[in-house]
Each structure stands twice: as C-alpha cells, then as structure tokens.
Backbone as ProteinMPNN parsed JSONL, in Angstrom:
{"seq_chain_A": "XXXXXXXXXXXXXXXXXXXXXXXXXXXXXXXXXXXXXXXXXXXXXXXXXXXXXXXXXXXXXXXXXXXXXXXXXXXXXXXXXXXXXXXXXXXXXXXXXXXXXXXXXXXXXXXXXXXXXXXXXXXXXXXXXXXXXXXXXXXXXX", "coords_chain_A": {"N_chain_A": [[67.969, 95.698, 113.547], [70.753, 94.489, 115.004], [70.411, 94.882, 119.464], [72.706, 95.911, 121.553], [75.196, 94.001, 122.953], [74.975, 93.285, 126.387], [77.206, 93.7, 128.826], [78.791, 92.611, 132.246], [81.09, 93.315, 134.785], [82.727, 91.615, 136.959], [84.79, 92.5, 138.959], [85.385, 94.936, 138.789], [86.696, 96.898, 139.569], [89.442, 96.506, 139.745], [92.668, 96.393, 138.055], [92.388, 94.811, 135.505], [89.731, 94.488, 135.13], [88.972, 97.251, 134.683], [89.978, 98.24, 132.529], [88.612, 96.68, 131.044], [86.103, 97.78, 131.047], [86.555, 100.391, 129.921], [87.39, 99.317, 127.608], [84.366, 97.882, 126.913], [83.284, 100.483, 126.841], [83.9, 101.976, 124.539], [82.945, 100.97, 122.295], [80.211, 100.239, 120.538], [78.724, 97.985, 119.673], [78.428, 96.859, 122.271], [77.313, 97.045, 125.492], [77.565, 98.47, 128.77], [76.605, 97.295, 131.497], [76.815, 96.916, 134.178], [78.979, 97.266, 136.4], [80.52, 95.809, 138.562], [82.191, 94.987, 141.989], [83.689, 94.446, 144.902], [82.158, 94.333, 148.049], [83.217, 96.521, 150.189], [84.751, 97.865, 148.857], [85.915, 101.502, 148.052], [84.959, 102.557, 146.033], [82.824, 102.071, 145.176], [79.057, 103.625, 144.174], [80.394, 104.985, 141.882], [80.797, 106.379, 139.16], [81.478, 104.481, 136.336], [82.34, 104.867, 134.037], [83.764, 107.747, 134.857], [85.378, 106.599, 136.802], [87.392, 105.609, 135.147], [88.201, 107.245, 133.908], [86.815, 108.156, 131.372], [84.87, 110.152, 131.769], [81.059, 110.465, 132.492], [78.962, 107.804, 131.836], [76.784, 106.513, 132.852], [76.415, 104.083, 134.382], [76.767, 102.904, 137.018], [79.194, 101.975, 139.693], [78.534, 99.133, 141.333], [77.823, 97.006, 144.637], [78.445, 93.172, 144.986], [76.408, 91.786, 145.031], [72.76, 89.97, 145.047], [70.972, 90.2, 142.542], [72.503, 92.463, 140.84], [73.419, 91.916, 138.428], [71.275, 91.181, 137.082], [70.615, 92.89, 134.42], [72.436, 91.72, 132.75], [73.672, 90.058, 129.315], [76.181, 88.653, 129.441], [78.771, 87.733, 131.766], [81.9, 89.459, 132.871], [84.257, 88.1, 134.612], [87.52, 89.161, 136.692], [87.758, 88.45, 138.896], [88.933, 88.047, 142.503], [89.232, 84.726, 144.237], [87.447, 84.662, 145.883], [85.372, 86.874, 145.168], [84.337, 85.114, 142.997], [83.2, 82.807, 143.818], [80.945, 84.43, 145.284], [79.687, 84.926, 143.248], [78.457, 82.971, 141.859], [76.078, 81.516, 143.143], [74.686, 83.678, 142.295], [74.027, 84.382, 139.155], [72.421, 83.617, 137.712], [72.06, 82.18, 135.572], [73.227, 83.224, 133.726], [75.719, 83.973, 130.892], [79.285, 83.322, 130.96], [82.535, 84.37, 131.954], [85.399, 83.726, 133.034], [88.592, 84.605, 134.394], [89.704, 84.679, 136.587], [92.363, 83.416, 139.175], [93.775, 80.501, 140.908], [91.822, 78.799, 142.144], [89.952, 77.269, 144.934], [89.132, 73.325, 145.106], [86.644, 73.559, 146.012], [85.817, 75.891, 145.009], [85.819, 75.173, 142.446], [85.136, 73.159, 141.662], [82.004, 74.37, 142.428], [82.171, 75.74, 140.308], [82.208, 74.376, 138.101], [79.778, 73.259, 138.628], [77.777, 75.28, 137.907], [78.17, 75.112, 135.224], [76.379, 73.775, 134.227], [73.837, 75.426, 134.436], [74.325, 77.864, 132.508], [76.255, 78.996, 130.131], [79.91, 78.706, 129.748], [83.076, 80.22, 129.856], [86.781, 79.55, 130.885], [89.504, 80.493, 131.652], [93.005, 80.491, 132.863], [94.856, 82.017, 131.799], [94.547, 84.726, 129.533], [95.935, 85.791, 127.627], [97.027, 86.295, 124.824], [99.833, 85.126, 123.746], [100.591, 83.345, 125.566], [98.833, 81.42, 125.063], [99.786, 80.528, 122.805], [102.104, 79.591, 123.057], [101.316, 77.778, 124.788], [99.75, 75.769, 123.226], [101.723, 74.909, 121.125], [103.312, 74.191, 122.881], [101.96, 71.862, 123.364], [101.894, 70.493, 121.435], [104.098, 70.01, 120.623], [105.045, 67.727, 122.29], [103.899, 65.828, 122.057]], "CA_chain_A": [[69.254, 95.973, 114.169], [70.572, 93.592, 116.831], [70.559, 95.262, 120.612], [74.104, 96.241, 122.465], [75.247, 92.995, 124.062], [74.854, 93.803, 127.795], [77.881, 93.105, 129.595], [78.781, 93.093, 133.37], [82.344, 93.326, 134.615], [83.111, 91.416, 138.508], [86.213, 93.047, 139.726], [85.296, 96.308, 138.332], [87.828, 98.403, 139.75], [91.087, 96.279, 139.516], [93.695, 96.55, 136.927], [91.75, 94.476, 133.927], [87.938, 95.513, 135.23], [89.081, 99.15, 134.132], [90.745, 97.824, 131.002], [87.451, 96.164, 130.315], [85.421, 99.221, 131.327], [87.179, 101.459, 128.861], [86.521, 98.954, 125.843], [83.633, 97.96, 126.199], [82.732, 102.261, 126.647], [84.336, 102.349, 122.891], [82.382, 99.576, 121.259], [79.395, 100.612, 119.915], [78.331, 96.912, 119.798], [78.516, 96.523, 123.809], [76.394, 98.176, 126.488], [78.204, 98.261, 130.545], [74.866, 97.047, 131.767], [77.081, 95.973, 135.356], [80.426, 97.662, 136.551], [80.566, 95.201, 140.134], [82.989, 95.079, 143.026], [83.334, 93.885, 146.428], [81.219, 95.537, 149.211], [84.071, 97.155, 151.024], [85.391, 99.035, 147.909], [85.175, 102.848, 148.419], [84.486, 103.193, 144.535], [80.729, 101.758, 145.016], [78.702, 105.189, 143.759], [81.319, 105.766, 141.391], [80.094, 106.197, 137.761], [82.744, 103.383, 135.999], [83.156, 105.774, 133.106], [84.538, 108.351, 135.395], [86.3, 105.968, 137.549], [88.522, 104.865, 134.13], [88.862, 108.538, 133.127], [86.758, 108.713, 130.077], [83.524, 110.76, 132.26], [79.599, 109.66, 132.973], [78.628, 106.841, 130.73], [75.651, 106.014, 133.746], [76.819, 103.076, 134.922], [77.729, 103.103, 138.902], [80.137, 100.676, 140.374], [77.83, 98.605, 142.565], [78.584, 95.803, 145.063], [78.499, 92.087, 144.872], [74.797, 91.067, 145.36], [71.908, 89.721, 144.859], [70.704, 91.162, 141.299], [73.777, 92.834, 140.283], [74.157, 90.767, 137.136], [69.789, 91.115, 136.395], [70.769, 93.079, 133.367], [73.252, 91.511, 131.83], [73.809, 88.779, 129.086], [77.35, 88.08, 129.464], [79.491, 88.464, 132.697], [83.172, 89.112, 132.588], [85.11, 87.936, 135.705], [88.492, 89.4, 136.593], [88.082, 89.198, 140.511], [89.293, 86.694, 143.436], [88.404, 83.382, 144.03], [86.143, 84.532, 146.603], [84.284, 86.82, 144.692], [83.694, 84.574, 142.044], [82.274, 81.922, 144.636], [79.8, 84.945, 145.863], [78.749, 85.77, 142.432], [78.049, 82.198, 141.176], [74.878, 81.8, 142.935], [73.864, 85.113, 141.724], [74.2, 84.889, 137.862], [70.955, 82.941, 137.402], [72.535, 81.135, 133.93], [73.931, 84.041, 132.771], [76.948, 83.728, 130.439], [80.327, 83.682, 132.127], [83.983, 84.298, 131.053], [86.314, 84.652, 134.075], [90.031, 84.809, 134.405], [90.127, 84.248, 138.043], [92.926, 81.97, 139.18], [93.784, 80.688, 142.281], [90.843, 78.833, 142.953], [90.325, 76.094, 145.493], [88.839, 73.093, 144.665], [85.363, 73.66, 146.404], [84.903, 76.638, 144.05], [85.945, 75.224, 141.091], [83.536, 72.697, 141.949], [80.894, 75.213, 141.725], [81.645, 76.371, 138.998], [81.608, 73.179, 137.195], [78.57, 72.943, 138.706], [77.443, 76.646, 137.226], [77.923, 74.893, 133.378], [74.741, 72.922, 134.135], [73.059, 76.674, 134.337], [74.972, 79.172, 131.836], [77.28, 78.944, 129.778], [81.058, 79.296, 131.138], [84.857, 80.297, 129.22], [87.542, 79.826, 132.114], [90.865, 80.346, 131.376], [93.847, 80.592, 133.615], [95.711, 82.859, 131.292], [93.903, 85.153, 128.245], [96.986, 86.218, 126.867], [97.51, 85.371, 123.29], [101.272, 84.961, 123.508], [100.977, 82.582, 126.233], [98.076, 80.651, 124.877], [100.254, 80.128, 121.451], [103.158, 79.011, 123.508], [100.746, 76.335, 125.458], [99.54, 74.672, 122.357], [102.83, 74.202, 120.975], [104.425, 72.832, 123.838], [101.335, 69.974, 123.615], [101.874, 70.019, 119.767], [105.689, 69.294, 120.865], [104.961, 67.189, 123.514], [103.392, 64.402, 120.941]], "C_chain_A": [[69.334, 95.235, 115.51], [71.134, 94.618, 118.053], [72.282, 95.28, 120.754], [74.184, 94.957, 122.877], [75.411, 93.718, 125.201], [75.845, 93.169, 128.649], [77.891, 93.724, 131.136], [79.928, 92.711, 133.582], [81.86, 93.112, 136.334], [84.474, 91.972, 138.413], [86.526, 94.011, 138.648], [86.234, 97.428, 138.651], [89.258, 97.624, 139.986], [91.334, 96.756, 137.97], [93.11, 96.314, 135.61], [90.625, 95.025, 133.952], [88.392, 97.1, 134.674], [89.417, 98.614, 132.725], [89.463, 97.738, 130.501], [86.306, 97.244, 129.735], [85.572, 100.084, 130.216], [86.632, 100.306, 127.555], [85.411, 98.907, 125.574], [82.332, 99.784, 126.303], [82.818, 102.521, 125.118], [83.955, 101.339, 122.173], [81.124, 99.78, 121.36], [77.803, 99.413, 119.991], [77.941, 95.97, 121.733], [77.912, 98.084, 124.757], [77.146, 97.669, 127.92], [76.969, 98.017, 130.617], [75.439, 97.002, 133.553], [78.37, 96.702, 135.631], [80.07, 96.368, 138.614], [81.79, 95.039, 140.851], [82.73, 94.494, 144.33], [83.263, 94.991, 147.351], [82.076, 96.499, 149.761], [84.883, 98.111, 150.087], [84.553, 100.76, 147.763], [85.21, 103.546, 146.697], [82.865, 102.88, 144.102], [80.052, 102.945, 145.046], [79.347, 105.826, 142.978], [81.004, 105.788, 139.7], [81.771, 105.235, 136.97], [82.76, 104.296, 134.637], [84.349, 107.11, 133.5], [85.67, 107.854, 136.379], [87.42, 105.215, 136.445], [89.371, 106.217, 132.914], [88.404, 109.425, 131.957], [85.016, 109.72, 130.311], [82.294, 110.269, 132.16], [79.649, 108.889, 131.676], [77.157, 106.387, 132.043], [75.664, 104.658, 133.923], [77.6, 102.904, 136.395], [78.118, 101.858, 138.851], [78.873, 100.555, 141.356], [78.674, 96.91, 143.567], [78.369, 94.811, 144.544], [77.082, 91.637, 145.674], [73.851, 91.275, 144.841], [71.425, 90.972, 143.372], [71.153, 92.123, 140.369], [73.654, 92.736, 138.776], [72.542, 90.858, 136.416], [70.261, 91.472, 135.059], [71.555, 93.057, 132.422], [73.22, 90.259, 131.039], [74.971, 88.21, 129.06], [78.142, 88.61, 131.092], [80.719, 88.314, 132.79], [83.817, 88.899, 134.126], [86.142, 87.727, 135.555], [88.716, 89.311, 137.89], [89.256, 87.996, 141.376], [88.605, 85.955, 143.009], [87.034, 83.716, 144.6], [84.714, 85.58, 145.868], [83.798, 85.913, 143.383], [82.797, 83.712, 142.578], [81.2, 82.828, 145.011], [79.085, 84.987, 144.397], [78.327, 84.17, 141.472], [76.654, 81.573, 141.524], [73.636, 82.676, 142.482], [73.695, 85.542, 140.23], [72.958, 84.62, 137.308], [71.148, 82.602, 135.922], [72.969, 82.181, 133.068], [75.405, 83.821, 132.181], [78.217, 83.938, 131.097], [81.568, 83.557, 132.419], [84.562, 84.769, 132.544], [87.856, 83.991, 133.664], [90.796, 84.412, 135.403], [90.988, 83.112, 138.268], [92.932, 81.773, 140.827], [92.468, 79.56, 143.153], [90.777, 77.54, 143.815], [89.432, 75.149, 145.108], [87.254, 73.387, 144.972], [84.669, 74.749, 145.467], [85.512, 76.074, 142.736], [84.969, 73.976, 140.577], [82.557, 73.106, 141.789], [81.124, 75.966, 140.647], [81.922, 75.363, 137.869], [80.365, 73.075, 137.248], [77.269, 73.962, 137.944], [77.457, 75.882, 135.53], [76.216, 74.079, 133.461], [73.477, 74.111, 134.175], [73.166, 77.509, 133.162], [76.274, 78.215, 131.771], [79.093, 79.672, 130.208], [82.575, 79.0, 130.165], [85.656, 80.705, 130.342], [88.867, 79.548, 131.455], [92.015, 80.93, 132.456], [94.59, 82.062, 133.244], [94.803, 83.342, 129.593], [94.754, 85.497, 127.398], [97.396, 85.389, 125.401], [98.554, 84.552, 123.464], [101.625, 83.67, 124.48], [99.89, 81.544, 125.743], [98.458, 79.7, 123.886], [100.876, 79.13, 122.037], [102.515, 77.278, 124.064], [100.708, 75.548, 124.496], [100.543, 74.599, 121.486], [103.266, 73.599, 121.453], [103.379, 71.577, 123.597], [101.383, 69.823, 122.192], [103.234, 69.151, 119.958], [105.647, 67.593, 121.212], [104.287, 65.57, 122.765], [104.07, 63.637, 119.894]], "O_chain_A": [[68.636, 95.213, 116.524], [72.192, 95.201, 117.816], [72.978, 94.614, 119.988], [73.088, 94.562, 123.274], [75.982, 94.805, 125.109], [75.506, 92.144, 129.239], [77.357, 94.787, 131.453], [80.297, 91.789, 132.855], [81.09, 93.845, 136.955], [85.156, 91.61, 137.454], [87.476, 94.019, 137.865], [86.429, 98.518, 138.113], [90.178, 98.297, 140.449], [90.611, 97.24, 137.099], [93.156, 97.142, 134.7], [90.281, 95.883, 133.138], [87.523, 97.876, 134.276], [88.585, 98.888, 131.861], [89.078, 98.526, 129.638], [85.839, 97.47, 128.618], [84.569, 100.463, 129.612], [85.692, 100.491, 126.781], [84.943, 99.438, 124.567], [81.169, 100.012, 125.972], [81.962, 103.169, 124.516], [84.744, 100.828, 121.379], [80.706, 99.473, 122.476], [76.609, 99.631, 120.192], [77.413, 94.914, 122.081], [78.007, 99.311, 124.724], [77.268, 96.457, 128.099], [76.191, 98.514, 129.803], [74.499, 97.053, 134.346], [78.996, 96.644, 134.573], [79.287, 96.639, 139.524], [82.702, 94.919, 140.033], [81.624, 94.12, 144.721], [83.885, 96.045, 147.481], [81.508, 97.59, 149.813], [85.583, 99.018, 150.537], [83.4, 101.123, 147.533], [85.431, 104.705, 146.345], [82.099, 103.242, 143.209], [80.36, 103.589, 146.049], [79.252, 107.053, 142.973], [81.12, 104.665, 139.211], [82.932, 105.545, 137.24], [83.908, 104.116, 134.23], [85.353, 107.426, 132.862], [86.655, 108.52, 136.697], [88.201, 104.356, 136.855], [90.206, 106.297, 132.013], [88.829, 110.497, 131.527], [84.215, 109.938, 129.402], [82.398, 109.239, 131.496], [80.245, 109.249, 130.66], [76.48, 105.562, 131.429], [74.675, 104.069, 133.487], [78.802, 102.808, 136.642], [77.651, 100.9, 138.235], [78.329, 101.468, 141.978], [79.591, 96.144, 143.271], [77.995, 95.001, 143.387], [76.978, 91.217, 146.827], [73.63, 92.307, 144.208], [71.559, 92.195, 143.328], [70.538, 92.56, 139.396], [73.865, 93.722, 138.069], [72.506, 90.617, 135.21], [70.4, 90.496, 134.322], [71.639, 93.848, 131.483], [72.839, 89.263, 131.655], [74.934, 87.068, 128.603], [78.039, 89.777, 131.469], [81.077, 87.137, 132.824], [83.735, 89.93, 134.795], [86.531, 86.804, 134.84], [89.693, 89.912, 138.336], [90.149, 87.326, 140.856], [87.777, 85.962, 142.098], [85.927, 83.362, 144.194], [83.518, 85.295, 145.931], [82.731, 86.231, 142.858], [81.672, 83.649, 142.082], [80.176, 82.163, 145.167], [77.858, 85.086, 144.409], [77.877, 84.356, 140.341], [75.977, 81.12, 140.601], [72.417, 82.556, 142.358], [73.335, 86.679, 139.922], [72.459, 85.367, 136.467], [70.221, 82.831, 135.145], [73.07, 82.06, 131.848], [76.279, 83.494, 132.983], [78.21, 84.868, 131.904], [81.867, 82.63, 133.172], [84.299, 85.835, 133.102], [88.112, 83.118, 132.835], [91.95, 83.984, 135.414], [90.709, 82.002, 137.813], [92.407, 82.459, 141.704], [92.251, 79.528, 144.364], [91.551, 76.653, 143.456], [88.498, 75.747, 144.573], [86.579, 73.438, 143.944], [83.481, 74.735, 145.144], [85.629, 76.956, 141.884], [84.314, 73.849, 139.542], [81.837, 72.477, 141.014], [80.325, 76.752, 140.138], [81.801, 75.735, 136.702], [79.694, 72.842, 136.242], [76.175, 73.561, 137.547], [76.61, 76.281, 134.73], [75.261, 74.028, 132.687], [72.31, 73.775, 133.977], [72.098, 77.933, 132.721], [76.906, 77.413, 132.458], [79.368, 80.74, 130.756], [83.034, 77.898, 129.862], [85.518, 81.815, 130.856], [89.182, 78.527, 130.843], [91.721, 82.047, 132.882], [94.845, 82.969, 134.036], [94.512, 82.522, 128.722], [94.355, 85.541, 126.234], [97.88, 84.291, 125.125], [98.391, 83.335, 123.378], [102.661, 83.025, 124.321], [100.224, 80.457, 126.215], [97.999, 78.563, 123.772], [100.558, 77.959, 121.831], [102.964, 76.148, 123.873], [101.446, 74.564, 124.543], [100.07, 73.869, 120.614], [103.725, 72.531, 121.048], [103.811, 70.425, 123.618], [100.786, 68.835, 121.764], [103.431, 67.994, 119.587], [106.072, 66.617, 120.595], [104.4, 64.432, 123.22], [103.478, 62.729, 119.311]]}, "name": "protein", "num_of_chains": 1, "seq": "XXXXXXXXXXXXXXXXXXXXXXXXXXXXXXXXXXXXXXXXXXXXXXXXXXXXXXXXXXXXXXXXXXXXXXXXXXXXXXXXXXXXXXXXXXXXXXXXXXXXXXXXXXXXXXXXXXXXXXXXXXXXXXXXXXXXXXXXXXXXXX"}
C-alpha cells in the first residue's frame, strides 16, 4: 500500500489555503504534513483542522521557516510574492505548485532558478473555465 502523499500548504490561512486544508482533510490519499503562514499571523498554534471548522486533525499552523516544509513531498503555494521568495530557499527540492501572482521579476527569477532543484507547476490562474478559454483564444489566434 502506497503512503499518504504528504502535502504542505504556504498561505495556510487565506481564502484557498483553507479550501486546500479542508480537501486535502477528506482525501484519504493525502496527509497535511505542513499547514504554513507568515510569522505575524495570529493563527500560528492553531490546529488547521480547527481553524477550517472540521476539528483537530494535528496539524498546527506554523510560520514561514527554516524546516517548515522537512515533511513534506509536495508544497502547495497560495501566498504573496514575498512569501513565496522566503519559502524558496527553504524547500530543499521539494515539489512545488503555486498560484502566486504578482511576482516581480527578481522572484520569478528564483524560481526559475528553484526548477534546477524540485520540480515546479506555476500557473497564474487554476481555474478550469479560464484555462479552457486561454487555449482557445491561442487555438483562435492561429
């Protein structure tokens, strides 16, 4: 029997980090290994099953550092630019799907530079409906 994948969620307590939180709580196939946030969030100590409503799952919201990310094999990023720039020396080639837009070029720079470590799915927009729409218009557009 293959293991839980071990995910870790950056920008653990916005809008999608909870979204995320909650699925992968109901997927059987996925272990929270990581709920993370930025230092100044007063949800750090906060068990991320109870902070999404559905009670302990033992997983605390922690901050943005150093070792955060040890036990995970995939990390989902939903945060800023800036935490994504803190958490890209810190993944140590761990897998690494973010969402983050916004970014300037110096971090998108590093995180070109991050594919030469771990693998990396960046998308501007995850949304089906808008993803359809894109590759039509360049189906059009030919």
């Amino acid at each position: 029997m293959t293991p839980p994948l071990a995910i870790g969620i950056l920008g653990a307590t916005g809008r999608v980090g909870r979204l995320l939180i909650e699925r992968c709580l109901h997927d059987p196939d996925i272990r929270l290994a990581a709920a993370v946030t930025r230092s100044s969030s007063s949800s750090i100590g906060t068990d991320a099953g109870t902070l999404v409503g559905l009670g302990a799952c033992g997983t605390t919201v922690t901050a943005l550092e150093s070792g955060c990310f040890d036990p995970c094999d995939v990390v989902i990023d939903f945060s800023l630019p800036e935490g994504l720039a803190q958490a890209l020396p810190i993944l140590n080639g761990c897998a690494l799907v973010t969402g983050t837009t916004g970014l300037s070029d110096d971090i998108s720079s590093q995180l070109q530079a991050y594919t030469r470590k771990g693998p990396v799915l960046a998308a501007a927009n995850f949304s089906t409906g808008l993803n359809v729409l894109l590759s039509l218009v360049a189906q059009a557009a030919k």
